[in-house]
Biopython code that builds the backbone (N, CA, C, O; Angstrom):
import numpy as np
from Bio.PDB.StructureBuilder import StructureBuilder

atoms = [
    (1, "UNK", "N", (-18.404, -3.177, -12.862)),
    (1, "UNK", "CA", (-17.058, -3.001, -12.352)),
    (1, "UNK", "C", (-16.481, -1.637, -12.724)),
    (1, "UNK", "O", (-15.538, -1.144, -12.104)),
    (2, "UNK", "N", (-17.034, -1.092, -13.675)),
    (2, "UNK", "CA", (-16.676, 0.605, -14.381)),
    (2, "UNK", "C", (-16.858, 1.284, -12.959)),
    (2, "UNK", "O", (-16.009, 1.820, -12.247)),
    (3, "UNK", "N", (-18.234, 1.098, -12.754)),
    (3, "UNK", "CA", (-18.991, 1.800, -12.149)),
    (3, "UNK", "C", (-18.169, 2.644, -10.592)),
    (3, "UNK", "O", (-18.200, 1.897, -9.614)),
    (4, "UNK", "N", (-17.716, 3.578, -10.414)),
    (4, "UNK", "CA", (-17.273, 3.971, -9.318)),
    (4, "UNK", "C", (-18.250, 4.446, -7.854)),
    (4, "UNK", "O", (-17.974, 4.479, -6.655)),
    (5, "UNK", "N", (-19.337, 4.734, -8.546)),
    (5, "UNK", "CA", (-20.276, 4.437, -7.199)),
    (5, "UNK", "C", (-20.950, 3.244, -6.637)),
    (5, "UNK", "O", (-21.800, 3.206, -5.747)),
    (6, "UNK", "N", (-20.331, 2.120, -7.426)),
    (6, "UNK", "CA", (-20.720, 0.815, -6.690)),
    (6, "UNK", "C", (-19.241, -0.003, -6.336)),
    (6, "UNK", "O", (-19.012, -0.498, -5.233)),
    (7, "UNK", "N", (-18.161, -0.046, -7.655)),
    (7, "UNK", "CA", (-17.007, -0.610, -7.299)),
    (7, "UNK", "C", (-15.769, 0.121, -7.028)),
    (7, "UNK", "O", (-15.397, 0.949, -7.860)),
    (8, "UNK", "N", (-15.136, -0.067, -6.044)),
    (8, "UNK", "CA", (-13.940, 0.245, -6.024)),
    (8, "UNK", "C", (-12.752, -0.201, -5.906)),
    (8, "UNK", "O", (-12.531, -0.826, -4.869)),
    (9, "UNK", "N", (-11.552, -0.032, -6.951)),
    (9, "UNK", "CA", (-10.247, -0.865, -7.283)),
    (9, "UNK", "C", (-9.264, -0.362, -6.070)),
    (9, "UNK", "O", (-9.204, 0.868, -6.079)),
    (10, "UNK", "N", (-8.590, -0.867, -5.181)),
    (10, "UNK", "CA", (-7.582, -0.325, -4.883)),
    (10, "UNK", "C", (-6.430, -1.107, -4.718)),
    (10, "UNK", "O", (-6.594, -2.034, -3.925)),
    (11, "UNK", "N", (-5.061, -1.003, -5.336)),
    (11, "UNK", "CA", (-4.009, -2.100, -5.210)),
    (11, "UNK", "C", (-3.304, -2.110, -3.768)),
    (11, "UNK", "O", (-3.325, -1.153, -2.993)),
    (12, "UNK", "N", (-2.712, -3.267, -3.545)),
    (12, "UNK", "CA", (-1.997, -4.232, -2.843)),
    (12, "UNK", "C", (-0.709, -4.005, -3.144)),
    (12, "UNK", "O", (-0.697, -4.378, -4.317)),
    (13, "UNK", "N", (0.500, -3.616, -2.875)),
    (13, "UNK", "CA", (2.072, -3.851, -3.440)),
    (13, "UNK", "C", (3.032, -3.715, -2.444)),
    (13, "UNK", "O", (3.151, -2.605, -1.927)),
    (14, "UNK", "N", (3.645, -4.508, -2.124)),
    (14, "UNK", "CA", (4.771, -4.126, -0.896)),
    (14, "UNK", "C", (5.832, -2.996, -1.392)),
    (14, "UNK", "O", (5.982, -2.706, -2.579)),
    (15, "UNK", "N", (6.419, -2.507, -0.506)),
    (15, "UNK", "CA", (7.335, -1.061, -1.113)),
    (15, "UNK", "C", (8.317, -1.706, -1.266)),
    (15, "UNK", "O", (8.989, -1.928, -0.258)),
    (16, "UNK", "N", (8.829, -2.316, -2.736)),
    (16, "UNK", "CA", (9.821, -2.701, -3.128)),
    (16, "UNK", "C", (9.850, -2.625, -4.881)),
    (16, "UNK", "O", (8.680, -2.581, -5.260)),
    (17, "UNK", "N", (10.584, -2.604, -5.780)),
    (17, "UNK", "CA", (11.009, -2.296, -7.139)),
    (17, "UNK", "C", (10.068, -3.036, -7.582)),
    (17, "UNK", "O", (8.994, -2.473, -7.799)),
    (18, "UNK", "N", (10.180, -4.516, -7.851)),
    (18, "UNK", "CA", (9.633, -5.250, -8.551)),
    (18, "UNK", "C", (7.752, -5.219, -8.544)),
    (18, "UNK", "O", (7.082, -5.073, -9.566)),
    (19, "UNK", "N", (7.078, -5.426, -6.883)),
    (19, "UNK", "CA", (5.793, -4.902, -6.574)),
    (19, "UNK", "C", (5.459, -3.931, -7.180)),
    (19, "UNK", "O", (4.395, -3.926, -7.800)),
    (20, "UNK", "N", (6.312, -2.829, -7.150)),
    (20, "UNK", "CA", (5.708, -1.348, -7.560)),
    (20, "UNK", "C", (5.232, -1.227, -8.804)),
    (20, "UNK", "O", (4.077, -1.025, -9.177)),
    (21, "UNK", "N", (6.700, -1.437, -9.711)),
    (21, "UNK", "CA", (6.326, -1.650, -11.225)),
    (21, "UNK", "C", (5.286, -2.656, -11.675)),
    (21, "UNK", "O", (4.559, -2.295, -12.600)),
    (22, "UNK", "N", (5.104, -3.868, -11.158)),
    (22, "UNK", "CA", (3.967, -4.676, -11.137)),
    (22, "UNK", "C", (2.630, -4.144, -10.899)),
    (22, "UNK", "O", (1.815, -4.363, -11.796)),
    (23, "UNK", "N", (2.321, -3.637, -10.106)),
    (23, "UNK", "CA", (0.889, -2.747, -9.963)),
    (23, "UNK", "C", (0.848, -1.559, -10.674)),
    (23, "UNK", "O", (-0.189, -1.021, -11.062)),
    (24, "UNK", "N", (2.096, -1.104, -10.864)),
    (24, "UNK", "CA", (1.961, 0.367, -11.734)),
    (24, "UNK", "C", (1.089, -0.268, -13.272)),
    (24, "UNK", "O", (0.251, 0.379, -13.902)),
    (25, "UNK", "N", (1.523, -1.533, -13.574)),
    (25, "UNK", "CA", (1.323, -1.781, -14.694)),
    (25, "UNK", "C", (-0.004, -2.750, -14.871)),
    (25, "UNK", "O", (-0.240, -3.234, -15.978)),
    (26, "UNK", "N", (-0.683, -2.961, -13.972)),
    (26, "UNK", "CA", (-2.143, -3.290, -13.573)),
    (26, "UNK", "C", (-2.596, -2.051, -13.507)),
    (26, "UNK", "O", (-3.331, -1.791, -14.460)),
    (27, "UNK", "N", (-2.428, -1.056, -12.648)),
    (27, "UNK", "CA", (-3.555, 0.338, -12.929)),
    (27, "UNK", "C", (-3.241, 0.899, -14.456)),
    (27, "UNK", "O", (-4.062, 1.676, -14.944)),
    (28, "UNK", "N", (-2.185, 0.560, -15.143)),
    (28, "UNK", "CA", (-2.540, 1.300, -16.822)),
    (28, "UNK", "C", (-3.264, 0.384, -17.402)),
    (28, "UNK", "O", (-4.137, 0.875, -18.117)),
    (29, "UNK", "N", (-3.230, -1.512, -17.357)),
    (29, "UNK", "CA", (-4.364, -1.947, -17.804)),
    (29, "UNK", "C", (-5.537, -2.096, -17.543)),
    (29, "UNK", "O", (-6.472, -2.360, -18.298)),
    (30, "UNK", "N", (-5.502, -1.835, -15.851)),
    (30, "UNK", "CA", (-7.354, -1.748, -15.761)),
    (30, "UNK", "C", (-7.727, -0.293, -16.494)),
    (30, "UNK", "O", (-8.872, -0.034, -16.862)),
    (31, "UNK", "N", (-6.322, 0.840, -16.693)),
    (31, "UNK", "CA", (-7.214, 2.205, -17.184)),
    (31, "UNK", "C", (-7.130, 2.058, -18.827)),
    (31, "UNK", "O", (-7.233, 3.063, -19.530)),
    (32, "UNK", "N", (-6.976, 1.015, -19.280)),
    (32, "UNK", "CA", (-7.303, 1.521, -20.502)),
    (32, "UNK", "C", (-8.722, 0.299, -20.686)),
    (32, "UNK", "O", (-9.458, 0.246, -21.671)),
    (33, "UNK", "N", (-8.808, -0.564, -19.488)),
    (33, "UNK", "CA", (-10.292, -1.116, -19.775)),
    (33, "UNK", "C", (-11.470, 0.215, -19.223)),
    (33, "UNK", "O", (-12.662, -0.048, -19.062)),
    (34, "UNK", "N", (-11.060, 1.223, -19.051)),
    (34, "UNK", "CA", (-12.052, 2.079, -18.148)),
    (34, "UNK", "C", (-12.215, 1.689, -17.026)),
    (34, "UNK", "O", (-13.371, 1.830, -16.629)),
    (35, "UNK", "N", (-11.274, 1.087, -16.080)),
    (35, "UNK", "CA", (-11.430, 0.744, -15.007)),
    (35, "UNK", "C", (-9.963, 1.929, -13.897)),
    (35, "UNK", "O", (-8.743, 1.793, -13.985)),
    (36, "UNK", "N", (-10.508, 2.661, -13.251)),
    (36, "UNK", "CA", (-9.528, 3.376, -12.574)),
    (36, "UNK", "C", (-9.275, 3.102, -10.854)),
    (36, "UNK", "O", (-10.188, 2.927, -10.047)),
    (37, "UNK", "N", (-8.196, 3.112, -10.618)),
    (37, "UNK", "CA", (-8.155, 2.441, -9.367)),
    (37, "UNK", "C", (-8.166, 3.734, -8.327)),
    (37, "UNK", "O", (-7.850, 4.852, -8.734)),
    (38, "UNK", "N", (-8.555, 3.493, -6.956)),
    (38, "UNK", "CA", (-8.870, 4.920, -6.073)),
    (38, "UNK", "C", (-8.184, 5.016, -5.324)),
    (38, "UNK", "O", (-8.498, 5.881, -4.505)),
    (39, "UNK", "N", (-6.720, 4.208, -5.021)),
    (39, "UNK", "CA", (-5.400, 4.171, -4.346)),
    (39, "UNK", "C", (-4.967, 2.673, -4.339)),
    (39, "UNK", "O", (-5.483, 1.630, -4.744)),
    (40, "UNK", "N", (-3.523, 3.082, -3.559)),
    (40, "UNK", "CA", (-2.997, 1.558, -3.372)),
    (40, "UNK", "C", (-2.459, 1.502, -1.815)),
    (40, "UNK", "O", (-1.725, 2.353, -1.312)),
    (41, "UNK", "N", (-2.927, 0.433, -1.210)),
    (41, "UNK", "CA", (-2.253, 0.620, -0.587)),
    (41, "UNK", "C", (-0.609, -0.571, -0.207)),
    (41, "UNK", "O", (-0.574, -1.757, -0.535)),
    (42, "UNK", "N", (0.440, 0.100, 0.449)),
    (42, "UNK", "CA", (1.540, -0.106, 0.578)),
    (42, "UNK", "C", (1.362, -1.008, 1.774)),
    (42, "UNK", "O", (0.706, -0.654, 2.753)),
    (43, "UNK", "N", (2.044, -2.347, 1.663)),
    (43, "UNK", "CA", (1.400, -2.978, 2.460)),
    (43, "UNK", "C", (3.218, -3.671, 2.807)),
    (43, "UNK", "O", (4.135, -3.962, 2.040)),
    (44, "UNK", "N", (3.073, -3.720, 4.438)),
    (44, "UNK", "CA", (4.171, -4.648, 5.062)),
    (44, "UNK", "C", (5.185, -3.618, 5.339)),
    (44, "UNK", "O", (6.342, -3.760, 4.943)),
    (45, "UNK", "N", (4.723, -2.389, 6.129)),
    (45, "UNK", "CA", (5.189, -1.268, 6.122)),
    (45, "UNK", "C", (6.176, -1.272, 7.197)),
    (45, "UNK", "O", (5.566, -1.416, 8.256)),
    (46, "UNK", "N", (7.999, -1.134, 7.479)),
    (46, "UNK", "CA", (7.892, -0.838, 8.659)),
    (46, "UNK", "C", (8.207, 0.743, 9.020)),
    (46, "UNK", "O", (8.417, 1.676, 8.245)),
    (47, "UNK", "N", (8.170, 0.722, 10.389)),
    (47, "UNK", "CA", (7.717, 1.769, 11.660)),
    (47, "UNK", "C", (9.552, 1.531, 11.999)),
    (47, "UNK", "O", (10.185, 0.475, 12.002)),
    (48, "UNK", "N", (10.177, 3.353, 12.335)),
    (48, "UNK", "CA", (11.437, 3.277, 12.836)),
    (48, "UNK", "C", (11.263, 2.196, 14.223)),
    (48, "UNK", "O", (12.236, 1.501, 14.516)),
    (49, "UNK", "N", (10.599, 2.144, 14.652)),
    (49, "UNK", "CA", (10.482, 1.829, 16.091)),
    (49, "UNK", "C", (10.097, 0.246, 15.700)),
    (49, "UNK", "O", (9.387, -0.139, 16.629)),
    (50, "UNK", "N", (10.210, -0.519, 15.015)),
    (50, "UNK", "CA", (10.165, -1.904, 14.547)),
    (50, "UNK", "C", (11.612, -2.486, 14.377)),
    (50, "UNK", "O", (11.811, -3.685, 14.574)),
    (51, "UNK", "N", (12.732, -1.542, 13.969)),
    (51, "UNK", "CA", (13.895, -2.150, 13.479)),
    (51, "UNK", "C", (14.477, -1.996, 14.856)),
    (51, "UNK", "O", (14.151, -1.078, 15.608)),
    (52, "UNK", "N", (15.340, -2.919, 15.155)),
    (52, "UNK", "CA", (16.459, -2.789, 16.078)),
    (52, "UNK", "C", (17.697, -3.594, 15.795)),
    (52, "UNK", "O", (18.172, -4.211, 16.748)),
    (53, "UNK", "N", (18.261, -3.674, 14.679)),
    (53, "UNK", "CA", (19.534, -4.502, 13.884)),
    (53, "UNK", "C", (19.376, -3.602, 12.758)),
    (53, "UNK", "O", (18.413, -2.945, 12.363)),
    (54, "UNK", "N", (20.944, -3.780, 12.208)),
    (54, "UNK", "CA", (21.286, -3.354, 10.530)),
    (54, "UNK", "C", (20.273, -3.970, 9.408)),
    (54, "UNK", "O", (20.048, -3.377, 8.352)),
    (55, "UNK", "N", (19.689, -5.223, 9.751)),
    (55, "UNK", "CA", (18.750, -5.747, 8.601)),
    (55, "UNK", "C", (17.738, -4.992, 8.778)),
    (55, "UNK", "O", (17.314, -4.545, 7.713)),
    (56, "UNK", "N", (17.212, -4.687, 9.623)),
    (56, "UNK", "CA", (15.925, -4.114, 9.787)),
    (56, "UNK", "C", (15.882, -2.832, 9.104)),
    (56, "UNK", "O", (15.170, -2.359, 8.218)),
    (57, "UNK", "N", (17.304, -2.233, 10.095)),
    (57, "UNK", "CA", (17.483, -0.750, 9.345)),
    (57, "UNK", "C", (17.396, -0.486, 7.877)),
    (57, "UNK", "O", (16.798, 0.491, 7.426)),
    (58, "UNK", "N", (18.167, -1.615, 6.942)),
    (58, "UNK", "CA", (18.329, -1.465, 5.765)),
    (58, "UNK", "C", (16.962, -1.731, 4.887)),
    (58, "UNK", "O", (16.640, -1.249, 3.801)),
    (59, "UNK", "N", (16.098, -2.903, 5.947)),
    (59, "UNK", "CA", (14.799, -2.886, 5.051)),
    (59, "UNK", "C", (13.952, -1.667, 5.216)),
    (59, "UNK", "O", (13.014, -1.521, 4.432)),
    (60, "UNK", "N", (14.217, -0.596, 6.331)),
    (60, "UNK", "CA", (13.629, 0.424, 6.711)),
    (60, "UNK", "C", (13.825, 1.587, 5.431)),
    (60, "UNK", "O", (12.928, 2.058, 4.732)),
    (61, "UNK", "N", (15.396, 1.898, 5.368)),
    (61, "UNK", "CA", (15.818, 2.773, 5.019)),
    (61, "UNK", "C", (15.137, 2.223, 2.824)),
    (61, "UNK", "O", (15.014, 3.101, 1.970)),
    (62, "UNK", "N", (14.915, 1.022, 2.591)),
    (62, "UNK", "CA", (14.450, 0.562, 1.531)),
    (62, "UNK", "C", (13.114, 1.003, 1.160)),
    (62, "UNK", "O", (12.816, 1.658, 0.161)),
    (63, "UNK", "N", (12.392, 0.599, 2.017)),
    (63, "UNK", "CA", (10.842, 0.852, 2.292)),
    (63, "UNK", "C", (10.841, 2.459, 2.242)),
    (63, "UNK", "O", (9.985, 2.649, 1.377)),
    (64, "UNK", "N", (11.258, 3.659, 2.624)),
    (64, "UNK", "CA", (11.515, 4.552, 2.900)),
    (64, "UNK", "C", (11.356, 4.607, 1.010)),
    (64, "UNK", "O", (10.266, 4.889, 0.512)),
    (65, "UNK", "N", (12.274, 4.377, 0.353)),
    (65, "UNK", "CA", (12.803, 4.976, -0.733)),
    (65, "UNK", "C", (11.505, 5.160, -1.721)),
    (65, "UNK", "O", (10.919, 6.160, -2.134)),
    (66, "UNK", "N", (11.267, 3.375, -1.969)),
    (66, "UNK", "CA", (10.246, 2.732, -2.668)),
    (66, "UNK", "C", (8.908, 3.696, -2.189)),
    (66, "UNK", "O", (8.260, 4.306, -3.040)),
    (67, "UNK", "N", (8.644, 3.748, -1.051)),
    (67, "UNK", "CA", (7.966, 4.463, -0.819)),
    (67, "UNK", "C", (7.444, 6.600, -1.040)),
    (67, "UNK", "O", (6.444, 7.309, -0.919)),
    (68, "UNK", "N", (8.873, 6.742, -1.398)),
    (68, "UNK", "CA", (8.615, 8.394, -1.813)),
    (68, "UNK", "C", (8.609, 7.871, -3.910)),
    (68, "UNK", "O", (7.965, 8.419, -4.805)),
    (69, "UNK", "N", (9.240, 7.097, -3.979)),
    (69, "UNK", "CA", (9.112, 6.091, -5.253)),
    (69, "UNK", "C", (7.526, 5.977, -5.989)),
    (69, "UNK", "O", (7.296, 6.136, -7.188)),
    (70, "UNK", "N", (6.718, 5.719, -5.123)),
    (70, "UNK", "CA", (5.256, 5.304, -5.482)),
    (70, "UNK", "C", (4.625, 6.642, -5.451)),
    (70, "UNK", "O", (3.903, 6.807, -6.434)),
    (71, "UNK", "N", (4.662, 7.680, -4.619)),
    (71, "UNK", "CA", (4.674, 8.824, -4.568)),
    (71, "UNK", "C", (4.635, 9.531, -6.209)),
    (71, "UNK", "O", (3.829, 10.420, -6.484)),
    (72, "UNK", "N", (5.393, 9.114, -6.979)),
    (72, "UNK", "CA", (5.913, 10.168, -8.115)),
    (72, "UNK", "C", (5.421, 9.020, -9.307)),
    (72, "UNK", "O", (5.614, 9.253, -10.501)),
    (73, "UNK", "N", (4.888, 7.999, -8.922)),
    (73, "UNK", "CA", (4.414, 7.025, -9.859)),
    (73, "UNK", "C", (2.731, 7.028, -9.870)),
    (73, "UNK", "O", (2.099, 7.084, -10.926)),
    (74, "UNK", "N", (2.303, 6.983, -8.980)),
    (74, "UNK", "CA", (0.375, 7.490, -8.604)),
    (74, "UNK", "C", (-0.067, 8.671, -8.325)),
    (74, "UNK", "O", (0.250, 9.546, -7.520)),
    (75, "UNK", "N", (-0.976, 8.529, -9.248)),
    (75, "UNK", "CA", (-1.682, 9.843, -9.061)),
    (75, "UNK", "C", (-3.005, 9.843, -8.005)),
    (75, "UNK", "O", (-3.548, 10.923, -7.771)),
    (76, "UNK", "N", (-3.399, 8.877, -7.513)),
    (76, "UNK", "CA", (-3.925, 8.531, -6.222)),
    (76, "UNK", "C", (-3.426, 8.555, -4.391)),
    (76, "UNK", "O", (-2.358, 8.815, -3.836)),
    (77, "UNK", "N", (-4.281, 8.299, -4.069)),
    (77, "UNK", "CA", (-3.566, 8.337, -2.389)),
    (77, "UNK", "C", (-3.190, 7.390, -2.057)),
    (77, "UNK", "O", (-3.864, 6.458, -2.497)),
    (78, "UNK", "N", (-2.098, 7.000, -1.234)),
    (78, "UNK", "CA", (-1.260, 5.978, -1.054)),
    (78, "UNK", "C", (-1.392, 6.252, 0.403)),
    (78, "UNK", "O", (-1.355, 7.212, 1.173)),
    (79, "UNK", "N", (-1.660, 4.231, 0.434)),
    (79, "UNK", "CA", (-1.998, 4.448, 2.243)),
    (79, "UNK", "C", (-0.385, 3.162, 2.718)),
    (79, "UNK", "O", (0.091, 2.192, 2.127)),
    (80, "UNK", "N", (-0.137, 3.661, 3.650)),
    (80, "UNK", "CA", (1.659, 2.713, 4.359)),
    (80, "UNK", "C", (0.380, 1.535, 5.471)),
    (80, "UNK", "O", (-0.259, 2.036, 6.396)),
    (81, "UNK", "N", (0.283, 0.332, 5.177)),
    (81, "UNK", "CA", (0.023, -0.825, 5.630)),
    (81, "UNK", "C", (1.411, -0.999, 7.130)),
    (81, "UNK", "O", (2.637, -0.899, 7.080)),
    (82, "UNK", "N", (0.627, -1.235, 8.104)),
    (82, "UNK", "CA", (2.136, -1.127, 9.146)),
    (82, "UNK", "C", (2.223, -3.122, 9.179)),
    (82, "UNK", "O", (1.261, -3.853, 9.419)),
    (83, "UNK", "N", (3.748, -3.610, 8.843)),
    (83, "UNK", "CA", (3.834, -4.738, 9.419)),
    (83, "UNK", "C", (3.016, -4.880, 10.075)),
    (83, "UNK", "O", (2.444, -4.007, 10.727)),
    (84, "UNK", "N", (2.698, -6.455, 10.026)),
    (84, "UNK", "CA", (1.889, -6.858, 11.510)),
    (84, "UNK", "C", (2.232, -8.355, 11.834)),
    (84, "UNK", "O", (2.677, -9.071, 10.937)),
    (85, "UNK", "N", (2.049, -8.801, 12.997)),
    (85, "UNK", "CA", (3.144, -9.775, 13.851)),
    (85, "UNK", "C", (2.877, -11.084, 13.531)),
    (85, "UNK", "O", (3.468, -12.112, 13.861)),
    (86, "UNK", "N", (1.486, -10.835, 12.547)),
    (86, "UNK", "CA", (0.172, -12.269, 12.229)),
    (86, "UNK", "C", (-0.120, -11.660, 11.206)),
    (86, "UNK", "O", (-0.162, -10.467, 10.904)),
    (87, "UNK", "N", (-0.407, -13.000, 10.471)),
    (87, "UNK", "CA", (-1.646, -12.483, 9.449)),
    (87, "UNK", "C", (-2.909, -12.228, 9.691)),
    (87, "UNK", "O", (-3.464, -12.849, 10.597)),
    (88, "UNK", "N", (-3.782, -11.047, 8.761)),
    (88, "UNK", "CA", (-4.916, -10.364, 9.277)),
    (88, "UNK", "C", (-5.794, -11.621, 8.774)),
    (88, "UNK", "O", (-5.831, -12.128, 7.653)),
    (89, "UNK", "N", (-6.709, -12.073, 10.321)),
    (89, "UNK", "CA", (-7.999, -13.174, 9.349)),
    (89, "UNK", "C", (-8.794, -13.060, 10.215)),
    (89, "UNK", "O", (-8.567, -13.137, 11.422)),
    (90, "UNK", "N", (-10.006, -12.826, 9.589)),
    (90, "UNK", "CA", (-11.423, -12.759, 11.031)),
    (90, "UNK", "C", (-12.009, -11.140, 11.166)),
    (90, "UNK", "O", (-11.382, -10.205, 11.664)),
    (91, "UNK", "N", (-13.259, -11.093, 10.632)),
    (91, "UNK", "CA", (-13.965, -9.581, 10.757)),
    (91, "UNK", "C", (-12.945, -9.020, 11.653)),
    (91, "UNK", "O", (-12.314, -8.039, 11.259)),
    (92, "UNK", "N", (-12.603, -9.734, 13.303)),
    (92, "UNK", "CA", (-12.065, -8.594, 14.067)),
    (92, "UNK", "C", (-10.797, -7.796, 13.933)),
    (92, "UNK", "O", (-10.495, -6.731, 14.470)),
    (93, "UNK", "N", (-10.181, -8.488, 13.168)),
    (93, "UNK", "CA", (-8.414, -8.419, 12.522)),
    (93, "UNK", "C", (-8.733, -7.154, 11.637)),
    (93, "UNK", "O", (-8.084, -6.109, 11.674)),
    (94, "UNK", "N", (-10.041, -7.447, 10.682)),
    (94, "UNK", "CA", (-9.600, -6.581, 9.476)),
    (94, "UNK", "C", (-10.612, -5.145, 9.923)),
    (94, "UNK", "O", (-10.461, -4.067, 9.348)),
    (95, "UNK", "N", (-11.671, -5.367, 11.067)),
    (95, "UNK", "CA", (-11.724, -4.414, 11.631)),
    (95, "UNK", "C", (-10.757, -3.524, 12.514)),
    (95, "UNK", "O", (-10.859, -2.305, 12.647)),
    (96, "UNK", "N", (-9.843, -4.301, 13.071)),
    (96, "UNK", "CA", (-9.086, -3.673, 13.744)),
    (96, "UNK", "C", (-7.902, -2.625, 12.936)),
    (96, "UNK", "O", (-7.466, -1.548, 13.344)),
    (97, "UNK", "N", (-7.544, -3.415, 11.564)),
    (97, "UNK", "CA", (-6.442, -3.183, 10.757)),
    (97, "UNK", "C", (-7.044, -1.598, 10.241)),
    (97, "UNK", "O", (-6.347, -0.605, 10.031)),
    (98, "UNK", "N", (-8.723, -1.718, 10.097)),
    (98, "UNK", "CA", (-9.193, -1.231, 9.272)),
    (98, "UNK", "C", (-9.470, 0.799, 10.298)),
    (98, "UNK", "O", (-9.725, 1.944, 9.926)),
    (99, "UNK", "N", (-9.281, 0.305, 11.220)),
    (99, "UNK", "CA", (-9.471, 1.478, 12.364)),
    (99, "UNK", "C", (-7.992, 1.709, 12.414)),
    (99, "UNK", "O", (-7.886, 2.901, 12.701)),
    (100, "UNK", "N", (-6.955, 1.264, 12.303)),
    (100, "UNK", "CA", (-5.425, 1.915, 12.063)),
    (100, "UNK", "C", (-5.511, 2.650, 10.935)),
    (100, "UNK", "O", (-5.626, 3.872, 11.028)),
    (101, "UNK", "N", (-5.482, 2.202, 10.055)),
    (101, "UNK", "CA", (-5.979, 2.804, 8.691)),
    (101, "UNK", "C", (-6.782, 4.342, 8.636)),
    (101, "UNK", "O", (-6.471, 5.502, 8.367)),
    (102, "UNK", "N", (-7.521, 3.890, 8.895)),
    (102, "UNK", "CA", (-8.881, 5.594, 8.924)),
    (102, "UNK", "C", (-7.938, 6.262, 9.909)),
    (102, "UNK", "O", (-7.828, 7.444, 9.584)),
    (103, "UNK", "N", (-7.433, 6.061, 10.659)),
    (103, "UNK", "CA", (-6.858, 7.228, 11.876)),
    (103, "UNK", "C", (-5.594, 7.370, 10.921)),
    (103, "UNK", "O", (-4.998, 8.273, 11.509)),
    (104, "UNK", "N", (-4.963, 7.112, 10.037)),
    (104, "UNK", "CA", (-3.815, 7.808, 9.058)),
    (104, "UNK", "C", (-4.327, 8.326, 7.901)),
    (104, "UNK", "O", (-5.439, 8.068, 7.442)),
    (105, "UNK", "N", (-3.337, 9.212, 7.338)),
    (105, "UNK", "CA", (-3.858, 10.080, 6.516)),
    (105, "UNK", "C", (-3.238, 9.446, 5.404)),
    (105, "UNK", "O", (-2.168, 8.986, 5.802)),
    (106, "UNK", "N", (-3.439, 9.163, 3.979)),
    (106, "UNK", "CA", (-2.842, 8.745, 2.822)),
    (106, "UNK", "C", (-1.110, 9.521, 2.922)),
    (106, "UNK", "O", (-0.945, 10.601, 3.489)),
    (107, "UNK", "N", (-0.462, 9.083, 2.556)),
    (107, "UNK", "CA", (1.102, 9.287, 2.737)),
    (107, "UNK", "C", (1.228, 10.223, 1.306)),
    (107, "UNK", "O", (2.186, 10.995, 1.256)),
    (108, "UNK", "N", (0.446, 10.183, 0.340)),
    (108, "UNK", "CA", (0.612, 11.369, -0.509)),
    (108, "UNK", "C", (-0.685, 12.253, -0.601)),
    (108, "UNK", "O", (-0.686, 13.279, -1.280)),
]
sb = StructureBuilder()
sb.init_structure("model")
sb.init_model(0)
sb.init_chain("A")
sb.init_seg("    ")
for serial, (resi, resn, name, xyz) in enumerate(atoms, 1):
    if name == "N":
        sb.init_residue(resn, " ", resi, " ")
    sb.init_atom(name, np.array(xyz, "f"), 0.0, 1.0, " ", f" {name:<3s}", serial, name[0])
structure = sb.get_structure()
């Protein structure tokens, strides 16, 4: 599990306070087992073009924050997970999720 040419760690955290600090504090204990993680990604992301109400906006303008937030907290690349309308289940889902992904560039 050390091993970085066979395993690789990368966290899960939605862009919000409590998530963030929660995984921040899983990558200092996997790094003091010698275990280093190779990003996280930000997951349940939204897109301006997703909100159309004040709730939306405000979870936008949130996500936004948390998100330049994680930025100044990892020293890894941080990938933005976009909402999605379903949950991802089935090779073709997480292939599909997984081809959104590679066509973006890490957000830091």
């Amino acid at each position: 599990m050390k091993d970085p040419a066979v395993t690789a760690f990368f966290l899960v955290a939605y862009p919000e306070f409590t998530p963030l600090h929660e995984s921040k504090r899983a990558a200092d204990d996997l790094a003091r087992v010698g275990i280093n993680i190779q990003g996280v990604l930000l997951n349940h992301v939204l897109q301006p073009e997703d909100y159309n109400g004040e709730f939306a906006r405000a979870r936008y303008a949130m996500q936004q924050f948390y998100l330049h937030k994680a930025a100044s907290m990892y020293n890894v690349p941080l990938f933005a997970m976009p909402l999605l309308a379903s949950e991802v289940i089935g090779i073709d889902q997480v292939d599909a999720l997984r081809n959104v992904l590679m066509k973006k560039t890490a957000i830091v």
